[in-house]
GUVOSE-388812 format. One line per field, with one value per residue: x negated, z, y negated of N, C-alpha, C in turn. Coordinates in steps of 0.02 Angstrom, whole numbers, plus 50000, padded with zeros to 5 digits. Example, Ala and Ser with C-alpha at 12.3 -4.5 7.8 and 13.67 -1.06 7.14 Angstrom:
! GUVOSE-388812
nc1 = (49340;49358)
nc3 = (50390;50354)
nc2 = (50284;50112)
cac1 = (49385;49316)
cac3 = (50390;50357)
cac2 = (50225;50053)
cc1 = (49340;49355)
cc3 = (50390;50394)
cc2 = (50165;49998)
***
This chain:
! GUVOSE-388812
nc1 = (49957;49958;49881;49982;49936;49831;49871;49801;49717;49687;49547;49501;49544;49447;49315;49305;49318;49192;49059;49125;49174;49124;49036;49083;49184;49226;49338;49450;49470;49581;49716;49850;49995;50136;50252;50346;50445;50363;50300;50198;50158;50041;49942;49976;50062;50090;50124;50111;50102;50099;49976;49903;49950;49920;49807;49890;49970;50072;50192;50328;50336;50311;50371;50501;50673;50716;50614;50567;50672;50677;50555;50579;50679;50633;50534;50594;50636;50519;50359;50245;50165;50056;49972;49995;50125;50287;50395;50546;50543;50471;50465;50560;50508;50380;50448;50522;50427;50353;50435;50453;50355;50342;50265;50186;50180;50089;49993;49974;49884;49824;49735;49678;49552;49549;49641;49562;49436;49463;49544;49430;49361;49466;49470;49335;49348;49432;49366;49271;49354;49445;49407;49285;49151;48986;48941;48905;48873;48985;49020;49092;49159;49131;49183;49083;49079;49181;49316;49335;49331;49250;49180;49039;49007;49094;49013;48931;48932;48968;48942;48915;48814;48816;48896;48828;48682;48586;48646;48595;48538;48612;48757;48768;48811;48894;48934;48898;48988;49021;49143;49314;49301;49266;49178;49067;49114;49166;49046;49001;49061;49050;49024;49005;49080;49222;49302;49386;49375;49461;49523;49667;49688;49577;49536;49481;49344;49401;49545;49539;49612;49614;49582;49716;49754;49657;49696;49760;49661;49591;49684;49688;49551;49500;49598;49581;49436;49443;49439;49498;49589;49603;49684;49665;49788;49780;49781;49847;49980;50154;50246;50186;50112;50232;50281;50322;50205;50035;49989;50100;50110;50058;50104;50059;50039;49929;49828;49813;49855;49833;49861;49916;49918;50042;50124;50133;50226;50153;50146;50134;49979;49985;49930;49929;49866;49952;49981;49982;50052;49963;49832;49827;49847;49737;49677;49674;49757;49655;49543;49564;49622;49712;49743;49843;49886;50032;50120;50286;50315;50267;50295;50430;50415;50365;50453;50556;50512;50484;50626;50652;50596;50654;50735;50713;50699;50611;50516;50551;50568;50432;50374;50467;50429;50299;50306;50308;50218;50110;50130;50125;49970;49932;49949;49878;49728;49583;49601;49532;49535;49478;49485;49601;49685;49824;49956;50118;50122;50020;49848;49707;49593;49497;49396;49321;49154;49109;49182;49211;49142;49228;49262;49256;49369;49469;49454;49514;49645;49693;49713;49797;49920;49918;49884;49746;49624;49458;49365;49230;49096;49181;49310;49473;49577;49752;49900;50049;50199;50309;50420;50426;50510;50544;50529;50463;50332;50318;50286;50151;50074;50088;49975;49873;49838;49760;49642)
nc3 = (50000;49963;50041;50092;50006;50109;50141;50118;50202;50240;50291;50214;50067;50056;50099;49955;49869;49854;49796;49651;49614;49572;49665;49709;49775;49969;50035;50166;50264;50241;50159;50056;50028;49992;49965;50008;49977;50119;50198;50192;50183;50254;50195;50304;50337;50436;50472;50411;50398;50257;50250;50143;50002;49886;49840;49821;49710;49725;49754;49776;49842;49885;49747;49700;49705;49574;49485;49452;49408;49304;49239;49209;49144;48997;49019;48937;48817;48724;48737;48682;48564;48523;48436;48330;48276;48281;48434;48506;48638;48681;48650;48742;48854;48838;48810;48927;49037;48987;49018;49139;49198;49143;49016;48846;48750;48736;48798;48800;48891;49002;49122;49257;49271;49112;49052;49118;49053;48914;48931;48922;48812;48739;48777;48740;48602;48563;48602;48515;48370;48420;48488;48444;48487;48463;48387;48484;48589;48694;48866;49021;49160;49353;49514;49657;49759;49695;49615;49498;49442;49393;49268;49162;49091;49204;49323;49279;49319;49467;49611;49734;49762;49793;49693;49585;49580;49511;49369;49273;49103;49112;49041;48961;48991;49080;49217;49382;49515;49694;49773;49795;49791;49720;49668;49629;49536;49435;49414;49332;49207;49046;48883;48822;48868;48895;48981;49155;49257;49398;49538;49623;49753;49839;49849;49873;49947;50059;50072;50054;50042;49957;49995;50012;49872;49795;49679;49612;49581;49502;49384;49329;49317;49212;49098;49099;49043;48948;48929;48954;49090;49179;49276;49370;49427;49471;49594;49681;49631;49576;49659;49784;49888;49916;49824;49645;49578;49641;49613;49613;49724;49729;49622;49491;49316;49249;49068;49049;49094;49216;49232;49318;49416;49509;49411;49357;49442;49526;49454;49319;49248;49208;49141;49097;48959;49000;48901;48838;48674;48570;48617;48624;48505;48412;48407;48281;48172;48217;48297;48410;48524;48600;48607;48721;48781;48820;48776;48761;48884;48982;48941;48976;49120;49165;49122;49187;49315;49288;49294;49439;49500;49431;49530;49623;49747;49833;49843;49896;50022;50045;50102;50203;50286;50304;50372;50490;50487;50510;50635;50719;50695;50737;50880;50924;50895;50980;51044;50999;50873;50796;50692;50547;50372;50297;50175;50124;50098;50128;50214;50267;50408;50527;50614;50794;50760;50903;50916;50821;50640;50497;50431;50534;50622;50528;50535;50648;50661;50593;50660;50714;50622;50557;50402;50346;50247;50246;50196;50166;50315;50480;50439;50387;50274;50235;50162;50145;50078;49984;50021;50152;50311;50445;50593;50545;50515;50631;50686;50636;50686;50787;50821;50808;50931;50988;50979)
nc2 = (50059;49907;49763;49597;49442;49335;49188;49038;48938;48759;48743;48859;48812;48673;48721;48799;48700;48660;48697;48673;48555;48400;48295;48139;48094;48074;48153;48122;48259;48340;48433;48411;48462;48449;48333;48180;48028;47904;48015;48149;48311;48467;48596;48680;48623;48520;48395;48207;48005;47924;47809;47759;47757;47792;47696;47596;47650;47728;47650;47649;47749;47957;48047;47973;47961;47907;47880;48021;48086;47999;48053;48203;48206;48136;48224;48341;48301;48216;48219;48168;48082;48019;47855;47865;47864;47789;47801;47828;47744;47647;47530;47468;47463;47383;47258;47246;47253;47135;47009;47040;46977;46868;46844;46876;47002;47169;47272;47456;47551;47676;47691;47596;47562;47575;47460;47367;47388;47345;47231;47143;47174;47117;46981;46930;46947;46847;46734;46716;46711;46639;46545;46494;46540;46571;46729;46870;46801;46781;46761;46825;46752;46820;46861;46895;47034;47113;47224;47303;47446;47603;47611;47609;47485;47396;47421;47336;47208;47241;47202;47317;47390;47550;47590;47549;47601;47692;47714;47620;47568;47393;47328;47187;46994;46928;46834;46787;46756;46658;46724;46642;46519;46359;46274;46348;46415;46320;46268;46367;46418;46371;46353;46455;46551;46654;46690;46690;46829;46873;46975;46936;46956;47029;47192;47326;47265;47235;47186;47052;46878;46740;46549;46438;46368;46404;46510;46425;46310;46393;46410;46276;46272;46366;46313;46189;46181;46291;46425;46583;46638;46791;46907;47022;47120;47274;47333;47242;47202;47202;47221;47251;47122;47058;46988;47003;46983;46947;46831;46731;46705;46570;46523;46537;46564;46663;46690;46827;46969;47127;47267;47426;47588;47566;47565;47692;47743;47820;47951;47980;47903;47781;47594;47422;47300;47149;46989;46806;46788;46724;46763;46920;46919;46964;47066;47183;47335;47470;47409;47421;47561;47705;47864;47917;47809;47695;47811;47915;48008;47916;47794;47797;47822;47690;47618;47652;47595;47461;47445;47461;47356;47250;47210;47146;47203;47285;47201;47095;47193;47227;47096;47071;47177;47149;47033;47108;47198;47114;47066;47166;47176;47072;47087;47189;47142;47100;47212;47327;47309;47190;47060;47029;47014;47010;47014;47017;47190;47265;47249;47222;47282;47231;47364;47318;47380;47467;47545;47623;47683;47652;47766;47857;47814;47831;47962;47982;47930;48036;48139;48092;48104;48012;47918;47843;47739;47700;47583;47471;47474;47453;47432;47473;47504;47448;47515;47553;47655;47541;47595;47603;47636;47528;47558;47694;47608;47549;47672;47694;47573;47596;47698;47648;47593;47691;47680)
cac1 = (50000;49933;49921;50005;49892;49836;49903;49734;49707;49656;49475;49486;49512;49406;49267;49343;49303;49111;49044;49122;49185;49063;49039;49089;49218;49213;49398;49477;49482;49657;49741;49913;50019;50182;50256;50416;50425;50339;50249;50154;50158;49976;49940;49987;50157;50080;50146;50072;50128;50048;49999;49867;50007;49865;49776;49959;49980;50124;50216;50395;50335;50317;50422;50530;50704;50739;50548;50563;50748;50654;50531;50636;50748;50585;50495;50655;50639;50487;50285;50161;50159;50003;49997;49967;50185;50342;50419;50577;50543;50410;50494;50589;50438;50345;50492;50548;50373;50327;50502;50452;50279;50328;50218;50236;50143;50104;49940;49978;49831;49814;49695;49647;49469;49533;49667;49506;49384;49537;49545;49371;49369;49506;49440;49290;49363;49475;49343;49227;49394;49492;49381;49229;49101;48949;48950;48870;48874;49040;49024;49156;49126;49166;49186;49051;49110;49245;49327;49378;49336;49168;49154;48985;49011;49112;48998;48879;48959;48978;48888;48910;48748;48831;48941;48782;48646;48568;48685;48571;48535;48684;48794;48742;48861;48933;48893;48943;48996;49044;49247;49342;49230;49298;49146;49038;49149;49167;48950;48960;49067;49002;49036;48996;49139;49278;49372;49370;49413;49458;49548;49697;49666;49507;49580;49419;49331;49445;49605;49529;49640;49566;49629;49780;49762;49622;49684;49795;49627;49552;49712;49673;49479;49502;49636;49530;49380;49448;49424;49543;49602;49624;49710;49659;49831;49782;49801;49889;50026;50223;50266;50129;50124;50303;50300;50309;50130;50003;49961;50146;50112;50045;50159;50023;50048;49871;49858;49816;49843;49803;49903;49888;49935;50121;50170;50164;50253;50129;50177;50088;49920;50009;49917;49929;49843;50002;49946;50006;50048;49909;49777;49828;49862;49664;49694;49716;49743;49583;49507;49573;49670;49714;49778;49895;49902;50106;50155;50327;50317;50219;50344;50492;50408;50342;50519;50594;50455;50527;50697;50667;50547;50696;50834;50695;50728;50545;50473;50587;50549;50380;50383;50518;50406;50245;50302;50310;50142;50065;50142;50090;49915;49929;49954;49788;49681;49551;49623;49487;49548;49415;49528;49640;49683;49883;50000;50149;50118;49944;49833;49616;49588;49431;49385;49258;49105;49076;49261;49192;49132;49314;49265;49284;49405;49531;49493;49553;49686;49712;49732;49861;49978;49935;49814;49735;49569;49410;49322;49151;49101;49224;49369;49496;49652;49838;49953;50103;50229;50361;50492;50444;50555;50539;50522;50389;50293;50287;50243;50086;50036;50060;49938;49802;49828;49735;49575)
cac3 = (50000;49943;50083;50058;50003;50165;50152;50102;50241;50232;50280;50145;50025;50076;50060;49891;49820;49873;49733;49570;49618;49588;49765;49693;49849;50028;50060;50232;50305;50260;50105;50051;49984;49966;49982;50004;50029;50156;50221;50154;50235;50217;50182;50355;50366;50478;50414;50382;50360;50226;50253;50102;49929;49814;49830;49785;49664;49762;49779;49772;49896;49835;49725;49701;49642;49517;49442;49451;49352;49237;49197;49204;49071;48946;48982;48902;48757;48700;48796;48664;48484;48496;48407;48235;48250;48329;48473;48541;48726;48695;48627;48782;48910;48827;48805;48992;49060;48975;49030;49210;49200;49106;48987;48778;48734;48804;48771;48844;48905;49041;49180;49303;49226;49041;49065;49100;48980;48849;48925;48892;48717;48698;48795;48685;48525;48579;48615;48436;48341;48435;48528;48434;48536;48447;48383;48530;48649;48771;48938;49071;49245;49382;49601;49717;49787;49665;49600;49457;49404;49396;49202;49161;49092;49250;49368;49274;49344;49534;49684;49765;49753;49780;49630;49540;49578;49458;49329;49209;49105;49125;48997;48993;48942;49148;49285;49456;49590;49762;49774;49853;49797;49639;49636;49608;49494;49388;49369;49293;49167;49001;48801;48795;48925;48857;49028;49225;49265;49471;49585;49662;49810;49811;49866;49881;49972;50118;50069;50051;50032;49948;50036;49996;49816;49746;49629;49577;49545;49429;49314;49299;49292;49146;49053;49062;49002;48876;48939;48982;49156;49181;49334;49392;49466;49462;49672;49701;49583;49567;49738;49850;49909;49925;49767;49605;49573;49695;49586;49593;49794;49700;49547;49456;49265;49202;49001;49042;49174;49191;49267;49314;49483;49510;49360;49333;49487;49573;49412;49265;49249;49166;49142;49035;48976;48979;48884;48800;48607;48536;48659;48600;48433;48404;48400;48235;48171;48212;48315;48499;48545;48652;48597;48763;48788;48781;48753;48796;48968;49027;48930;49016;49188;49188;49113;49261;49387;49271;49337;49512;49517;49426;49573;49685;49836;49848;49826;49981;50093;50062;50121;50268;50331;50306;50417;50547;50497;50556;50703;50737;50693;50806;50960;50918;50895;51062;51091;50962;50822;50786;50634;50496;50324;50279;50139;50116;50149;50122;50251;50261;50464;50534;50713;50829;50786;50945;50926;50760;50570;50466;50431;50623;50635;50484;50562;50732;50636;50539;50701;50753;50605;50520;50341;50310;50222;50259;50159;50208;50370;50510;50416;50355;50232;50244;50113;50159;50020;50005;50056;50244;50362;50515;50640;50509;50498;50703;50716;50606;50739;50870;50809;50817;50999;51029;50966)
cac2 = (50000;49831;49683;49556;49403;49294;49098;48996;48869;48690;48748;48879;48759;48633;48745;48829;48628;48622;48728;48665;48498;48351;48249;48072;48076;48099;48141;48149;48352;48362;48473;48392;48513;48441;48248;48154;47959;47887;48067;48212;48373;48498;48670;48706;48608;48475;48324;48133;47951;47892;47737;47702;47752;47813;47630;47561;47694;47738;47585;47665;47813;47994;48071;47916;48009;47879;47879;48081;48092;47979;48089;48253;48172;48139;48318;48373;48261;48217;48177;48119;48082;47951;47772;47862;47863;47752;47845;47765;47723;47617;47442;47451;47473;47331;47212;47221;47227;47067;47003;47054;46962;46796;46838;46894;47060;47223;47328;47484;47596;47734;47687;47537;47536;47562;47401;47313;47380;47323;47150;47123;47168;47058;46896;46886;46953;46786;46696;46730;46713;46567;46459;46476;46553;46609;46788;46909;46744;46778;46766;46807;46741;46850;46879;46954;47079;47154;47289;47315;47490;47612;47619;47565;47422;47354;47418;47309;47154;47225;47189;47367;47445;47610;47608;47516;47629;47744;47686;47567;47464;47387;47276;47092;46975;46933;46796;46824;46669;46699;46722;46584;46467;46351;46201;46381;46444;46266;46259;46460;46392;46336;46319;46523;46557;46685;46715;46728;46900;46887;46988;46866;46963;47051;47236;47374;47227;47235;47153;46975;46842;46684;46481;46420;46321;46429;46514;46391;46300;46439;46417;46217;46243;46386;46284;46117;46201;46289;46476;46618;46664;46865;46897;47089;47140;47325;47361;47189;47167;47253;47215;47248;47077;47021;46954;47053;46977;46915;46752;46701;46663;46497;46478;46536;46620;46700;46703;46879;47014;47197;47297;47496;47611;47578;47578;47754;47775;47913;48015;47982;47858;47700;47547;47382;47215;47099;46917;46780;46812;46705;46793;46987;46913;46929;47136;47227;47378;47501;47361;47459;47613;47760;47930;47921;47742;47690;47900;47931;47990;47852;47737;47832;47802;47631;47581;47650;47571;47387;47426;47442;47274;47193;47201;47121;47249;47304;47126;47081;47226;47203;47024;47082;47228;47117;47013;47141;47226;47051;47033;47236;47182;47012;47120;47227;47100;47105;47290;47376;47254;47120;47037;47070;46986;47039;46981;47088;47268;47267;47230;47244;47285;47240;47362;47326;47421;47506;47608;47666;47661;47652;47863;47895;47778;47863;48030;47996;47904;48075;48194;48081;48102;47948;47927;47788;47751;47671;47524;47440;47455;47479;47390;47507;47456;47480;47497;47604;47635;47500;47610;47625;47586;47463;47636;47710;47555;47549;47727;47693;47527;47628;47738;47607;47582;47749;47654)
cc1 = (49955;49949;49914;49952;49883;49863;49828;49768;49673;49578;49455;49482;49476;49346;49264;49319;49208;49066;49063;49137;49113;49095;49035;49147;49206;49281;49393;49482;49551;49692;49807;49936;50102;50196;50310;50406;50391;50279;50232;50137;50070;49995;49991;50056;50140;50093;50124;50109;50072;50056;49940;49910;49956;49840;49830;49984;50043;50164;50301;50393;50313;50381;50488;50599;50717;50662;50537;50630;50723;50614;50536;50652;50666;50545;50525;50651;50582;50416;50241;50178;50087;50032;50014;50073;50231;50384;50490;50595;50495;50439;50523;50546;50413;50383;50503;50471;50356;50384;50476;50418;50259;50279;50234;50204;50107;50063;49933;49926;49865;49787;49676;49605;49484;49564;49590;49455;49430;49522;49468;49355;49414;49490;49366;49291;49407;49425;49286;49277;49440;49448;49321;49161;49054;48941;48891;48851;48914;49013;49078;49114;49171;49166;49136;49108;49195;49245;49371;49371;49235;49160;49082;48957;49042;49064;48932;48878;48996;48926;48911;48875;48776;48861;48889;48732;48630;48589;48659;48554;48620;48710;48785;48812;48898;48887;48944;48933;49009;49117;49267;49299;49239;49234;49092;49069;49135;49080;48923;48995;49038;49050;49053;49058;49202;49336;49344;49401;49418;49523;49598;49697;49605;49522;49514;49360;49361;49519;49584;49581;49603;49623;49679;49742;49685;49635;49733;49737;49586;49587;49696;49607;49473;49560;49611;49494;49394;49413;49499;49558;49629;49628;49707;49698;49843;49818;49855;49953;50090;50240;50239;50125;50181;50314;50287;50221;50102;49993;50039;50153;50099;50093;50109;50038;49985;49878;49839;49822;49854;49845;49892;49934;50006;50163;50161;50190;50227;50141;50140;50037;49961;49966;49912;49888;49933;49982;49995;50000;49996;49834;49772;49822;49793;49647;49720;49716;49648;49539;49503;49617;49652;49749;49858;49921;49986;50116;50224;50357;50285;50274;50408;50488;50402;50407;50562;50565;50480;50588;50701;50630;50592;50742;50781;50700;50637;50500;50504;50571;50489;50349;50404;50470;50348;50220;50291;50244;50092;50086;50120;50021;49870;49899;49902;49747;49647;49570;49580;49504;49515;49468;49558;49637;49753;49903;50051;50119;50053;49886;49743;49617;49509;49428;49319;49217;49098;49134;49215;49176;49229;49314;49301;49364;49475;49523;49531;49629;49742;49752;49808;49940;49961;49868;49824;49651;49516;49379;49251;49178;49134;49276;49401;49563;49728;49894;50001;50146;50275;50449;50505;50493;50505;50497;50461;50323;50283;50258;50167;50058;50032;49989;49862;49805;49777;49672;49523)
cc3 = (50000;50004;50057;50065;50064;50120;50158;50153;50225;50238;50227;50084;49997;50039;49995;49852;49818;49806;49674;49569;49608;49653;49737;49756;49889;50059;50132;50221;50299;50176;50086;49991;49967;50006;49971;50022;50061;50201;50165;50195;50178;50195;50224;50379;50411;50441;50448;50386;50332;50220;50202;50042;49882;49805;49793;49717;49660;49798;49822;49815;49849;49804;49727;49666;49581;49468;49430;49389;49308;49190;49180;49144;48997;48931;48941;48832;48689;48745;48769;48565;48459;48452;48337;48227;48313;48377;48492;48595;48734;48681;48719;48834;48887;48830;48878;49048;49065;49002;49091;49229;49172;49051;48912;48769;48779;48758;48806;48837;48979;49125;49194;49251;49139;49039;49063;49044;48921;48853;48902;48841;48715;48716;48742;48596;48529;48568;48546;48387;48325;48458;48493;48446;48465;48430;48451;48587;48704;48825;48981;49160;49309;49456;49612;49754;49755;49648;49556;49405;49432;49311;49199;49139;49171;49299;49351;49311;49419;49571;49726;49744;49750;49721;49563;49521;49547;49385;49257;49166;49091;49075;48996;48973;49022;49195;49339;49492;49632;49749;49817;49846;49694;49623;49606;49539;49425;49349;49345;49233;49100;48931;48777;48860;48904;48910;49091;49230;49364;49498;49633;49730;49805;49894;49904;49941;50046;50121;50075;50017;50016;49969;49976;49920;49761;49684;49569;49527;49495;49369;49290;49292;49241;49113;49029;49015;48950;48872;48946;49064;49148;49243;49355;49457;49466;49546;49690;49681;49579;49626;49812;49915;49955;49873;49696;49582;49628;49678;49605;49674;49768;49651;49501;49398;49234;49113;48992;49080;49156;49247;49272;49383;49482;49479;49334;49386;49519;49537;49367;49256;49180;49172;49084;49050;48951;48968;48840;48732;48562;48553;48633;48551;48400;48391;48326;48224;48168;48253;48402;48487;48590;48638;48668;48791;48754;48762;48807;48867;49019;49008;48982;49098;49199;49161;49175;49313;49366;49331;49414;49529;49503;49486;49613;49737;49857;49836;49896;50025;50104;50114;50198;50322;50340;50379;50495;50567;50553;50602;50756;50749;50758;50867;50962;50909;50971;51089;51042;50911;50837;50728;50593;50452;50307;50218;50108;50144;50124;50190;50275;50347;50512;50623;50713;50807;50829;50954;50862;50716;50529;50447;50490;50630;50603;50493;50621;50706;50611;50597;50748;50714;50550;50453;50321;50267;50227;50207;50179;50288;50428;50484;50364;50325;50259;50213;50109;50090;50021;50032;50125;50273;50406;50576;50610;50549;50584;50732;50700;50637;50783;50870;50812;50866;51020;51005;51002)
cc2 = (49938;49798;49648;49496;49359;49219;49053;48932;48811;48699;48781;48850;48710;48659;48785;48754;48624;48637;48688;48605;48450;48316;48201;48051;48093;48100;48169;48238;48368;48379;48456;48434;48477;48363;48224;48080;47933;47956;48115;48276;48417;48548;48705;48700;48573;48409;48253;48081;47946;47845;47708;47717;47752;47750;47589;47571;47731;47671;47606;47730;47879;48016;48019;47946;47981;47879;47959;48104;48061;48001;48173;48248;48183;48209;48339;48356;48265;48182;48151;48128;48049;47901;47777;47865;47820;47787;47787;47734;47663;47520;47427;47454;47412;47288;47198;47212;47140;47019;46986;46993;46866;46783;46863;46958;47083;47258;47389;47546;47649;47718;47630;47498;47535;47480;47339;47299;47335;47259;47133;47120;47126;46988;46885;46908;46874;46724;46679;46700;46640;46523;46449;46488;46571;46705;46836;46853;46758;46810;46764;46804;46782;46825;46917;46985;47106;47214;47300;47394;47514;47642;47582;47490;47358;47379;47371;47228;47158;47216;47253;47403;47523;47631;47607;47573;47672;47732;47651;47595;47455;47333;47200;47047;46948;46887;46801;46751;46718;46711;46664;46526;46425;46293;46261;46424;46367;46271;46333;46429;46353;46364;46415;46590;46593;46678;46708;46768;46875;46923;46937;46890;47045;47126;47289;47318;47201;47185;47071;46913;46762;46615;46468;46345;46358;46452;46473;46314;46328;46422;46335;46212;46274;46342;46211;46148;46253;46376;46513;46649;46738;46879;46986;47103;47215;47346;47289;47177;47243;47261;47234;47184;47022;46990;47031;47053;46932;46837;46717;46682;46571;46470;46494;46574;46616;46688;46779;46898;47082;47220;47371;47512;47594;47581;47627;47785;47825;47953;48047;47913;47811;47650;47510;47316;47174;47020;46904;46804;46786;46735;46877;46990;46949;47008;47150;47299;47422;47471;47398;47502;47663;47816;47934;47860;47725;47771;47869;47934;47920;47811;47754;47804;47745;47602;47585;47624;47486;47397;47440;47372;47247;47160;47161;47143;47262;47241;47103;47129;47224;47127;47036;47111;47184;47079;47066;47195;47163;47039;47092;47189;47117;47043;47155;47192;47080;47186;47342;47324;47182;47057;47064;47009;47044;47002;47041;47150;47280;47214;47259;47236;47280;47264;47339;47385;47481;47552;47657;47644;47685;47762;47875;47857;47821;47940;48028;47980;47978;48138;48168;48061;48042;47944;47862;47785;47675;47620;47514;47438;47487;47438;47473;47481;47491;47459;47548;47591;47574;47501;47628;47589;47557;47533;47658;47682;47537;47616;47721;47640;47561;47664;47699;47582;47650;47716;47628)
***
């Protein structure tokens, strides 16, 4: 008689990854096997809040039923044709996007980092074309300390040695200022100037929030001078904030923005450059593409991830609950909590040192039910989905009283 197969444990698996996996992560000790909303149960059936949402990849929670029936409905249908033919989900994904966004056209790619690579080709194909630049001249000016991807070209333009290292020679063509900082920003500027690419809140970096009128001076120092503003709303943007976009805390409209993570709902890897029509215009055939870029399912999902941003419900609870993260994070501050940096449901946490490095910190975090994830340092982030409740969203403070 055959026994019956044992039940592979969270350590079994664990070590089942060491072998064939490359080590480019250092995930938390914990095996998630199945996920609903706001938690995630393991191997074991020990269940989670999750309070980081796939780096706001999970905006709408897991398994969202209306982003799940949406793509149900399309398996059924049809999942990929590529660009070489017209599918018919796709007018309607780009139309209400740009709609969403205030903006006219919709380049739809796959990933964070492609969204960016994209915008880049298009700010100095823009900038050769429309403004004049010198051929092999454009320059885009960026942020210390960003994050916009580890393709090699963007890691050529970060300041995180770890992402950097080994990596070269690296892409020229990129000057770096500090962030938050517009009289350093104005003297990078010059004649050979395609774009500023920045972060409106600078996310991998610990949830940095830049003073009140910054970036409302980036859009009048690129529009004097005669550059493009690119607004990298990959972790920030689709209601993270309390707003559908982080720039629109100012009134601010980008002539480009990149978009990725919640708009494939936790389902399928969606991301787009959304820009003005004279700025994309600059694109022809053969010039950019993506075999899965805009497919079906992706259109199917990120159409349904439009219609919940439209009603405004998740732009308001963000905002609602926000408030109540900061008034959580208030009360910890002097109790292991050194500072914070919130806006909406996002929130960069800086402990004391001598409790822990943000590792120790998001395991103790981890044995008590709660997942969050570490940044530089001892600062760890917190971006719960936007469908926690009030109750949730105090079980996961409480949880940083044991600190």
């Amino acid at each position: 008689m055959t026994a019956p197969a044992r039940t592979r444990t969270s350590a079994d698996l664990i070590r089942a990854e060491e072998p064939v996996l490359a080590h480019n992560y250092h995930p938390l000790p914990v095996v998630v096997a199945r996920a609903e909303g706001t938690w995630v149960e393991d191997v074991e059936g020990r269940r989670y809040l999750d309070m980081l949402a796939g780096y706001s990849a999970l905006n709408f929670g897991h398994r969202h039923p209306a982003l799940i029936e949406a793509a149900h409905q399309q398996l059924d249908r049809l999942t990929l044709t590529s660009r070489a033919f017209h599918h018919d989900r796709l007018a309607e994904f780009a139309q209400r996007l740009a709609a969403l966004t205030g903006l006219d056209m919709v380049l739809p790619m796959n990933t964070g980092a492609e969204a960016v690579e994209s915008g880049i080709k298009v700010a100095r194909k823009w900038a050769y074309e429309v403004k004049g630049v010198p051929a092999d001249r454009a320059t885009i000016v960026v942020a210390a300390e960003n994050f916009h991807g580890r393709t090699t070209t963007i890691v050529s333009f970060s300041t995180d040695e770890t992402a950097r290292a080994g990596f070269g020679p690296f892409t020229p063509g990129f000057r770096i200022v500090p962030y938050n900082d517009l009289a350093a920003l104005e003297a990078a500027v010059d004649e050979t100037t395609a774009a500023v690419l920045i972060e409106p809140i600078q996310g991998e970096a610990g949830v940095v929030i830049p003073d009140d009128g910054y970036l409302a001076g980036v859009r009048e120092l690129t529009r004097r001078r005669g550059c493009l503003f690119i607004a990298d709303e990959i972790q920030s943007g689709l209601g993270r904030t309390g707003r559908t976009l982080a720039v629109e805390h100012e009134g601010v409209v980008p002539d480009m923005l990149l978009l990725g993570k919640a708009l494939g709902g936790g389902i399928v890897p969606v991301s787009a450059v959304v820009a003005r029509r004279d700025v994309l215009a600059v694109l022809g055939p053969g010039s950019h593409g993506s075999t899965f870029g805009g497919n079906p399912l992706a259109a199917a999902v990120g159409t349904a991830v439009v219609s919940l941003l439209e009603t405004g419900e998740f732009q308001a609870r963000a905002a609602t609950l926000g408030g109540v993260l900061r008034d959580g994070l208030t009360g910890l501050v002097g109790r292991g909590v050194v500072a914070f940096r919130a806006r909406g449901l996002w929130a960069g946490v800086d402990v004391d040192p001598a409790v822990g490095t943000g590792r120790e910190i998001g395991e103790r975090l981890l044995a008590e039910g709660v997942l969050v994830k570490d940044t530089h340092g001892s600062t760890i982030r917190l971006a719960p989905p936007l469908t926690i409740t009030e109750d949730e969203l105090g079980t996961a403070l409480e949880s940083l009283r044991v600190l």
